[in-house]
C-alpha positions in Angstrom: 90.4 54.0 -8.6 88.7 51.0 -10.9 85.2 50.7 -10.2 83.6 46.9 -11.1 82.1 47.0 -14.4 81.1 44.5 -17.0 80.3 44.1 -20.5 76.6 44.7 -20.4 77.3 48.3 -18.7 76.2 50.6 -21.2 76.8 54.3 -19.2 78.6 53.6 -16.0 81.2 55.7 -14.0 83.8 56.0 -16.4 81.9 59.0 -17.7 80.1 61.7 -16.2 76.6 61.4 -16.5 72.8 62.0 -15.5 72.1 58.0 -14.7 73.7 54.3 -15.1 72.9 52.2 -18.2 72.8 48.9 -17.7 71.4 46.0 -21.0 69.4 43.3 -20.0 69.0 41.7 -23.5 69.0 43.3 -27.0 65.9 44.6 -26.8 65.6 46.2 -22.9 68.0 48.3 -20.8 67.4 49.3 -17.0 68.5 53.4 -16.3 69.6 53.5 -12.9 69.4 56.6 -10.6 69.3 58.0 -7.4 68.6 61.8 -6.0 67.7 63.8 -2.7 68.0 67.2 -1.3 67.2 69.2 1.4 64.2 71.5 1.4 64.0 74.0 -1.2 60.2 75.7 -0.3 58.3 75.6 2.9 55.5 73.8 1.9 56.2 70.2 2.7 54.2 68.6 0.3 55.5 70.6 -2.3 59.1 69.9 -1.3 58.1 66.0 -1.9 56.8 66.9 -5.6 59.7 68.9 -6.5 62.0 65.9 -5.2 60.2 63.4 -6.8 60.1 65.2 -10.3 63.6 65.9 -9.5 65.0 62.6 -9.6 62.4 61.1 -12.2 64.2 63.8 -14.3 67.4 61.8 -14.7 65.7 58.9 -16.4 64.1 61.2 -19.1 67.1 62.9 -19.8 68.6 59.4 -20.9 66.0 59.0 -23.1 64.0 56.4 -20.9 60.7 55.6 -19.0 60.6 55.6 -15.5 59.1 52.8 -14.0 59.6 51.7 -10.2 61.0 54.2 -7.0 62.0 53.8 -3.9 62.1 56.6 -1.2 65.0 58.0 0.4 64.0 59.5 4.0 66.3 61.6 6.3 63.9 63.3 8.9 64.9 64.8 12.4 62.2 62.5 14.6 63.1 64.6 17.3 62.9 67.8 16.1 59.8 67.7 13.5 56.3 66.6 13.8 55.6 63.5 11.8 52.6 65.2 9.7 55.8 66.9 7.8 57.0 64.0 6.6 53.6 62.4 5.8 53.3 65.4 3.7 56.5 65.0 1.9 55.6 61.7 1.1 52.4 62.3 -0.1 54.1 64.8 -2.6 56.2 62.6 -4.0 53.7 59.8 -4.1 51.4 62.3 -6.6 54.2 63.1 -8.7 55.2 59.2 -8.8 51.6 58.6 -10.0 51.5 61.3 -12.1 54.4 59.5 -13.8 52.8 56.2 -13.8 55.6 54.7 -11.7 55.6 52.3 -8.8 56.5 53.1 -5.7 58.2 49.7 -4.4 60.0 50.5 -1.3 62.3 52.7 0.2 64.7 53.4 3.4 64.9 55.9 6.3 66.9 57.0 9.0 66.8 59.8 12.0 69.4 62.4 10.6 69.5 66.3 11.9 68.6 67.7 8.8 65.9 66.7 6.7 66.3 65.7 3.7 64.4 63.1 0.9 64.2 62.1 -2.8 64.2 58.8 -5.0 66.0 55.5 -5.6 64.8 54.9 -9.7 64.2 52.8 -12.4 63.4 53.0 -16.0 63.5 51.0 -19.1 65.4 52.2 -22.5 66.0 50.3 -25.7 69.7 49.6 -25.5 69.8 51.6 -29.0 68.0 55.0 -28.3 70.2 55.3 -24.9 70.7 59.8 -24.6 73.6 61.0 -23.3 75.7 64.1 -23.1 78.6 62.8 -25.0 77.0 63.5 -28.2 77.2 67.3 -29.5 77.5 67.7 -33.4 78.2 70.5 -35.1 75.1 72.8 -36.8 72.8 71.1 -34.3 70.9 73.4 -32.0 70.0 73.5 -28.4 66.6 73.5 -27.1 66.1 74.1 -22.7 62.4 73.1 -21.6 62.3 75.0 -18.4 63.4 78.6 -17.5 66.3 79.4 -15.6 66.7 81.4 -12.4 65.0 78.7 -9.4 68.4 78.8 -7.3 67.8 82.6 -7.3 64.1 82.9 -6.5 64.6 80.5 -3.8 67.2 82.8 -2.4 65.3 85.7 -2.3 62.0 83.4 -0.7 64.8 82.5 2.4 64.7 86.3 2.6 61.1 87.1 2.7 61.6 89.1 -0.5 59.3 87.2 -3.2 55.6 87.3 -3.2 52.9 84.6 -3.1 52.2 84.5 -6.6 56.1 84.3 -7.5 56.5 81.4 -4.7 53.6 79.6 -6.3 54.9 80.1 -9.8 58.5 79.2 -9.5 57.2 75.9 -7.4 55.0 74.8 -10.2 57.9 74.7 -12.3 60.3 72.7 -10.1 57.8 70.4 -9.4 56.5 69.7 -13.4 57.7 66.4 -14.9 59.9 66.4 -18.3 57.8 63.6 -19.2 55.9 65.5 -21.4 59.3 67.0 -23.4 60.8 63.8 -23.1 57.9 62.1 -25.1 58.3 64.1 -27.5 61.8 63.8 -28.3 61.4 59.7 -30.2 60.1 61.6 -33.4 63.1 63.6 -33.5 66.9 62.7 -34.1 68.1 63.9 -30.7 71.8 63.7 -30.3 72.9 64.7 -26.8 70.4 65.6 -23.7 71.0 66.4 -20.0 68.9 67.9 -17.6 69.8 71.3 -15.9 70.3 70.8 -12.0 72.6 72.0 -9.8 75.8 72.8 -11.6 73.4 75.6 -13.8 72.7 75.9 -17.3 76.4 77.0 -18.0 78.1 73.8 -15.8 75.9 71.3 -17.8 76.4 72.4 -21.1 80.4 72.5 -19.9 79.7 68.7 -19.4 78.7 68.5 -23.1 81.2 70.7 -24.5 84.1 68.9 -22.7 85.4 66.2 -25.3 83.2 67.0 -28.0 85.9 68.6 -30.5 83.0 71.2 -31.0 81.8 74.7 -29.3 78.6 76.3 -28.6 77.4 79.7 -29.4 74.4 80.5 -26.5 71.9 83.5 -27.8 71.5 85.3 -24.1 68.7 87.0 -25.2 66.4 83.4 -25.9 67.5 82.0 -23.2 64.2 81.4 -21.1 64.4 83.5 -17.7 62.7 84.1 -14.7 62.3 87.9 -14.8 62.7 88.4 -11.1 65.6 86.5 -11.0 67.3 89.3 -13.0 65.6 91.5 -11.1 67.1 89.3 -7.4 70.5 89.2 -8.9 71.1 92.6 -9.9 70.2 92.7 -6.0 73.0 90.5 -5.0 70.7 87.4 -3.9 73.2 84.9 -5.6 73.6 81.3 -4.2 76.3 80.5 -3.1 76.4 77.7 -5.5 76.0 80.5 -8.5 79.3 81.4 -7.5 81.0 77.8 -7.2 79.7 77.5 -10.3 81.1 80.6 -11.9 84.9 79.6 -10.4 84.7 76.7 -11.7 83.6 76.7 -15.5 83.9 80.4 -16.3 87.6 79.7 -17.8 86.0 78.4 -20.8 83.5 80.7 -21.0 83.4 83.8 -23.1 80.5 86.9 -22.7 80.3 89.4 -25.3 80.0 92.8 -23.7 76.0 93.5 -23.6 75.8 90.3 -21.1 74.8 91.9 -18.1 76.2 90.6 -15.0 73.3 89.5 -13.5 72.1 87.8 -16.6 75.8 86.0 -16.6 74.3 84.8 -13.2 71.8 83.1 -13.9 73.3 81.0 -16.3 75.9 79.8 -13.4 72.2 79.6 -11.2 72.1 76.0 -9.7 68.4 74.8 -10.9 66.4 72.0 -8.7 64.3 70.2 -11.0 65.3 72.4 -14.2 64.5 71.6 -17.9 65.9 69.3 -20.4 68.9 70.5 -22.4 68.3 68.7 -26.2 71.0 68.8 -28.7 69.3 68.0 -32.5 69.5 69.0 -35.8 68.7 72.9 -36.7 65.4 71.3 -39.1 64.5 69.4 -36.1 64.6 71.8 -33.3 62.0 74.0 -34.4 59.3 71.4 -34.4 60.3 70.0 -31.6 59.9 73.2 -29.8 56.6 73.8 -31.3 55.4 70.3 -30.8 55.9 71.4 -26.8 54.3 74.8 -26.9 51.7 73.4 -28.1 50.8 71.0 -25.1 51.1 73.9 -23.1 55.2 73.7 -22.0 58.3 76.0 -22.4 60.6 75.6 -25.0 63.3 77.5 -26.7 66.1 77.1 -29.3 68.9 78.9 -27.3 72.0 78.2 -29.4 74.3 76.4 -32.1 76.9 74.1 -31.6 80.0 75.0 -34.0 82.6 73.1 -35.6 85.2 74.8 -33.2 87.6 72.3 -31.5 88.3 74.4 -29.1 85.4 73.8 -27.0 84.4 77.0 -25.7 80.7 78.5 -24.8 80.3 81.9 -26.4 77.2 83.8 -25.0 76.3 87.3 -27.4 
């Protein structure tokens, strides 16, 4: 299939990736992007934050500024009260403004299953466009968030996680990457991606693929939820852990003292996860400090190698 395309199309759909590119003039290039889900909490207003910071996520994993949204609305009129979906939007409008974007319209329609996110825009110089498509051997990789949402979110369906772990975990989905992705200018970032639904181990597969190099993932600094180890060893897996699994874990090896349920939740499908930064080794320990310090989670998890056989070894 050709898609239409043109000169000026920087990242388009010849390549997998977390948003369009598109240059206006030499100096200014719009990031295109759009995202929604069904609910992933109960709490409707927190649903709206998490989609909102969900789909702004896409823009600051290119290495640009959001700047306008437009809603995306499925709701079941007949089945819901309409003070749910004012409180869905008034999540995401909070995590808009937290953002300092522009809500500038939007679109609904009556559907059976609810669902909502974001149409959005942001600005990048045409230059300091981020993509995946970038790995370099003897850089390391940094993850902003911890793994293991798909999980927890499992076991709240079942009634098994507390208050405090509900609260905790959806504080986390719903946190911008702005702050990370500010951060990352002063740095000579090569590659970045954000960690959704395809897990840590499906997005770093994205990278890997093409790149003439390997990675080396250090299990142990990998960033966790501890109950999610704790849910998995249970069995609460999404089914999406397990898509995930079939389909990258061919190029995947684990050295023998990766516990199963450690494995995963590095297949876990994330809603609003972390950044993923590929940048040199002298680099990535500023950075990471740089994020601690404003009060955020980062970790240097692994190397990339000068390996062409593109694998992802996790010791």
């Amino acid at each position: 299939m050709r898609f239409p395309t043109d000169e000026n199309v920087i990242v388009g759909l010849e390549r997998a990736d977390d948003a369009g590119v598109y240059r206006v003039s030499e100096e200014l290039a719009l990031i295109q992007t759009v995202d929604f889900f069904t609910p992933v909490v109960d709490d409707p207003y927190a649903f709206g934050q998490i989609a909102a910071a969900n789909a702004l996520s896409d823009v600051y994993a290119m290495g640009g500024v959001p700047k306008t949204a437009m809603n995306l609305v499925a709701f079941p009129v007949k089945e819901m009260d309409l003070s749910i979906l004012r409180a869905i939007l008034q999540g995401g409008i909070d995590k808009i403004r937290e953002a300092e974007v522009v809500l500038i319209g939007g679109h609904s329609v009556e559907d059976k299953e609810l669902k909502y996110g974001l149409s959005v825009t942001g600005f990048v110089h045409p230059r300091r466009v981020l993509t995946k498509k970038n790995l370099r051997a003897g850089d390391r990789l940094v993850l902003t968030k911890p793994l293991g949402t798909g999980i927890v979110n499992t076991a709240i369906k079942a009634g098994l996680a507390d208050a405090k772990l509900v609260e905790r975990v959806t504080r986390t989905m719903a946190a911008l990457n702005r702050a990370a992705a500010e951060r990352l200018a002063a740095f000579r970032v090569h590659a970045c991606t954000d960690v959704t639904g395809f897990g840590l181990i499906g997005h770093l597969a994205e990278m890997v693929s093409g790149s003439g190099t390997s990675v080396h993932l250090e299990a142990a600094a990998i960033p966790v939820f501890p109950e999610a180890l704790d849910f998995a060893r249970m069995g609460l897996i999404p089914a999406g852990a397990h898509r995930n699994r079939e389909f990258r874990e061919a190029m995947v090896d684990f050295d023998r003292g990766v516990s199963r349920e450690r494995q995963d939740v590095l297949f876990d499908p994330q809603t609003s996860g972390g950044l993923l930064i590929s940048l040199p080794a002298e680099d990535a320990g500023a950075l990471c400090a740089q994020i601690r310090q404003e009060g955020g989670t980062a970790a240097m998890i692994g190397e990339v190698l000068p390996d062409p056989a593109e694998r992802i070894r996790v010791g």
